[in-house]
Steps between C-alpha positions, in 0.01 A plus 500: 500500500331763742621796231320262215200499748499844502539612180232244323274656808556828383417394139179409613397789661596736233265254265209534707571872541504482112176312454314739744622784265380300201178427689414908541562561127226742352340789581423488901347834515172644355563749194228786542540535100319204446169398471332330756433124471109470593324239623180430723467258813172467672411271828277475794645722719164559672136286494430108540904401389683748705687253699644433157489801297632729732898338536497375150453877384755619749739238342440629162567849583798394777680277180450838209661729772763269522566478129461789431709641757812222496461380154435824341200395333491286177796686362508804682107542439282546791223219542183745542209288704130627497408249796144500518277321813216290349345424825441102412214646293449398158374855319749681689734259327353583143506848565866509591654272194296683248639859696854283425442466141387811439757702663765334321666249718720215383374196663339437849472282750291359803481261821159341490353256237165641586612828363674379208224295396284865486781666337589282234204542245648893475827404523491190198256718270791783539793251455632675843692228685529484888634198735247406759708359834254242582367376230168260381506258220206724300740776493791372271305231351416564178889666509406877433635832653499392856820329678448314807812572748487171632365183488072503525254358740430195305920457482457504910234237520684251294824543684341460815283192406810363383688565800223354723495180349839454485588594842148531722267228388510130658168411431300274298331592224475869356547764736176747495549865501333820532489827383444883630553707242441905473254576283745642221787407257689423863293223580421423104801468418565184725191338463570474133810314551343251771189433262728455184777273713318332775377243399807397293724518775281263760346826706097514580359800472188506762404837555578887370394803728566847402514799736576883434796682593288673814393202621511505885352105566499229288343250773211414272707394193753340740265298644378362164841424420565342848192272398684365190769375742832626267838405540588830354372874519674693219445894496565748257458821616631813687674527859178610695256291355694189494587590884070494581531168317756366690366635805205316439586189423688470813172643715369218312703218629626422093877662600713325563389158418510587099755684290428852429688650175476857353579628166834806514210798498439381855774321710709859560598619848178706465310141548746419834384846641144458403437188660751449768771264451368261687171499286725429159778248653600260257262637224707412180496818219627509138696867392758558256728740644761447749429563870699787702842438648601251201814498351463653173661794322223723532388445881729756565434810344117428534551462889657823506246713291184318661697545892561905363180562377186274620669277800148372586538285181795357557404094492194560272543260178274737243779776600734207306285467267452884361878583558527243220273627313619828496869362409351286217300839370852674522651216244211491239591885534856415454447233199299755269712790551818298390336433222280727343611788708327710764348788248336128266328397863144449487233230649566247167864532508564471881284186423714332215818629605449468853283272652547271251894497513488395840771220554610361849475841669585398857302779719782393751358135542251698716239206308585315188631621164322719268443402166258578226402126254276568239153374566525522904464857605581361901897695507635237813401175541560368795385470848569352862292378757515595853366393834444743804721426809539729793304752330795503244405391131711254433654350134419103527632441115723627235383732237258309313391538127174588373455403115211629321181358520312524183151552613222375244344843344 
């Protein structure tokens, strides 16, 4: 029995040795004969959104050195980056996709929907496609050359208002919310979804403030919104801001004593530092990806890069979030050199071929499954909410999906 034991133990491990061998197949170094694989990536690294801009473009560059330098490319051709800061400023922004399209580039992509929503009348009019990480409902809707990474601001609101009657609300009547948006496609975004779904789903709308991504005191507008007497503040903005707002409220005597929810562009460690976790405890957030430290396939080699290269972001979600993004630009990379080949590439092909032959591609369940569907440009499409505990952001629910919401035109 023990030499049975033995022997069907040893079988095993020269199968797994086998399927590691299997796994490594292809070409895992660069070839310097061929042609480099170009593409652009622009972000916030400095200006109003560098709380955000500056890990996510670390992230981007951290996950291309990685596949370039384990993976050998897409098929032993190097993945050539132009990354580009656009300083949360909207010409900048213009300046740098049209720079993109001019020079030749394949595709690009970016963090902020505030920057996308500048970019895109270039990009569409040039049929040059790019993924936007966070994404707005005005950006893929009418479906055109733009791909939202994951699901938008309005997809947040509805999952949260879900979530909060289902779970938070015990009184009579419809709960009455409020909103603090930023005065952009970040706060736009959601208020679109509340104003098309609110009323349908048994929520009062009784106030909207907006506030700019410098804002350093929103006392005024809170106190309007204190006078309303909501059961709910929703916010949809940046870390920083949405810290002053938070900050505020509590200054105010409104927190705790009503629930405060924020939309994934702001409930990041970023907002935890910003405010002070005991400012933010038991703020509930909606974001898509996973947190750090989870069990997934692709925690691993993501803690390693972001520990070897830029340690201080370590525990930062939007460095999840553009390590994806970088993986999923590597497969629409892979996808249209399989089959048109790398010397047919250009902005139209990597579009039909690639982006649009997206199917289940896992970006190692760091957030939920990439897949392009005709007619909804959003590539994952689902979220979780989360809670802050301890100064830890915590998942409260499983992933949750987002369906499209077909807003009237």
């Amino acid at each position: 029995m023990k030499n049975i034991k033995l022997i069907l133990s040893l079988l095993l491990a020269v199968a797994f040795v086998a399927l590691l061998g299997a796994c490594k197949s292809g070409p895992t170094t660069i070839d310097p004969g061929k042609k480099p694989l170009k593409i652009g990536m622009t972000n916030p690294i400095t200006g109003a959104a560098a709380e955000k801009g500056a890990p996510m473009a670390a992230a981007n560059l951290d996950a291309i050195e990685y596949i370039n330098n384990e993976l050998g490319g897409v098929s032993g051709q190097k993945i050539e980056v132009l990354s580009l800061d656009n300083g949360y400023d909207a010409a900048k922004a213009v300046t740098i996709v049209k720079r993109y399209i001019d020079e030749g580039y394949l595709f690009f992509t970016c963090a902020s929907s505030g920057m996308m929503t500048a970019m895109m009348e270039s990009a569409n009019r040039a049929s040059f496609p790019g993924i936007v990480a966070f994404s707005a409902p005005n950006l893929t809707q009418p479906p055109q050359h733009i791909y939202g990474q994951t699901p938008d601001y309005g997809d947040d609101w509805v999952a949260f208002a879900n979530y909060y009657l289902k779970n938070i609300w015990k009184g009579t009547g419809k709960p009455k919310m409020a909103l603090h948006l930023l005065n952009n496609s970040t706060g736009a975004g959601a208020k679109k979804a509340a104003e098309a779904k609110a009323s349908e789903m048994g929520i009062d709308l009784v106030i909207v403030k907006e506030h700019a991504a410098t804002t350093s005191s929103e006392i005024a507008s809170i106190t309007e919104i204190k006078a309303k007497s909501p059961d709910i503040l929703y916010i949809s903005s940046t870390p920083a801001p949405t810290a002053v707002i938070i900050k505020n409220a509590k200054e105010l005597g409104m927190y705790p004593g009503i629930t405060i929810a924020s939309g994934h562009a702001g409930i990041t460690k970023a907002l935890v530092d910003l405010a002070g976790a005991d400012v933010v405890e038991g703020v509930y957030g909606v974001y898509p990806t996973v947190q750090w430290g989870e069990n997934v396939p692709g925690m691993a080699k993501m803690t390693e890069y972001v520990r070897k290269n830029h340690p201080n972001y370590e525990g930062n979600a939007d460095y999840v979030v553009s390590w994806s993004q970088s993986l999923i630009a590597a497969e629409i990379l892979r996808l249209a050199v399989t089959e048109t080949g790398a010397d047919k590439l250009t902005p139209r092909t990597i579009e039909e071929q690639g982006f649009m032959k997206l199917k289940d591609f896992g970006v190692g369940g760091l957030h939920g499954p990439v897949t392009y569907t005709p007619g909804d440009n959003r590539l994952s499409k689902s979220v979780r909410v989360l809670q802050v505990q301890k100064g830890q952001l915590i998942p409260i629910t499983g992933w949750i999906d987002a369906p499209l919401i077909q807003y009237a035109k």
